[in-house]
C-alpha positions as CSV (number, residue, x, y, z in Angstrom):
1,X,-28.2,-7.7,38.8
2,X,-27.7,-8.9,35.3
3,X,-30.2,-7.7,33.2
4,X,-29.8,-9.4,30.1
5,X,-33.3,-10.5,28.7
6,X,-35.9,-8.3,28.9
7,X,-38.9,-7.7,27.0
8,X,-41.2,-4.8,26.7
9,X,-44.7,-5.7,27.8
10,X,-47.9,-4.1,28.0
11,X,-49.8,-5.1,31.4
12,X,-53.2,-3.8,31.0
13,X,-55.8,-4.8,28.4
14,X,-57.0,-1.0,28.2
15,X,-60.3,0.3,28.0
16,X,-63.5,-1.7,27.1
17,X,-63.9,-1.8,23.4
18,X,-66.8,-3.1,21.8
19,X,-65.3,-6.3,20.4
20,X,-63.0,-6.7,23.7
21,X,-60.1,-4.2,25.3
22,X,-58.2,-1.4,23.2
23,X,-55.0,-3.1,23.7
24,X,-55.8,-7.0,23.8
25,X,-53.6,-8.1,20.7
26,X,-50.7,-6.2,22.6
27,X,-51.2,-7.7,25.7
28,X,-51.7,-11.6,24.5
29,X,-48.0,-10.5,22.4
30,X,-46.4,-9.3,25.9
31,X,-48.2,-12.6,27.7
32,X,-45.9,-14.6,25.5
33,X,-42.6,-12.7,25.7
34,X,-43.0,-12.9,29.6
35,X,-43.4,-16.9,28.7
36,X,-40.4,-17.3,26.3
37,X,-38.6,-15.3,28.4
38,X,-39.2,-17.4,31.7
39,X,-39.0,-20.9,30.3
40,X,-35.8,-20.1,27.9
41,X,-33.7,-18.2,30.1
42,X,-34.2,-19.0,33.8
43,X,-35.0,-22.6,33.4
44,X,-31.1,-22.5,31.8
45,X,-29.1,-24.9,34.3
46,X,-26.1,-22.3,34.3
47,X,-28.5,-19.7,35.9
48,X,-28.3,-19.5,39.3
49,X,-29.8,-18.1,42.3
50,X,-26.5,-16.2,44.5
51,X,-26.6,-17.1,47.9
52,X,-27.9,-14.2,50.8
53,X,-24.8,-11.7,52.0
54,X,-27.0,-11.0,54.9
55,X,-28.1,-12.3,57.9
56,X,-31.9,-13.6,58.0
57,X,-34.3,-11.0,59.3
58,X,-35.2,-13.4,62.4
59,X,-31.4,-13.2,63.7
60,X,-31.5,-9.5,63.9
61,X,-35.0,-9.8,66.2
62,X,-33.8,-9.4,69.6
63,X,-37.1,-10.8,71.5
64,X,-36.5,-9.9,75.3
């Protein structure tokens, strides 16, 4: 795995608040990395997906 973009997100809103949740403005911030992050780097046409090294899980079911 090449783990070269990453962002640090926050994936709760928190507790109730009264004007909304104690960690909203961190959450819509970590909303948009996750967004940059997918539509810059694995919409990139030299990223790809490698192939499966191992057999599919149906070909190891012996049904008999």
């Amino acid at each position: 795995m090449d783990f070269r973009n990453h962002p640090c997100v926050t994936t709760t809103r928190g507790k109730r608040v009264w004007d909304g949740f104690a960690f909203d403005l961190e959450y819509k911030e970590s909303q948009e990395a996750i967004r940059h992050l997918i539509s810059g780097d694995y919409r990139a046409p030299s990223r790809q997906l490698a192939s499966p090294t191992s057999p599919p899980m149906s070909s190891l079911a012996h049904w008999g």
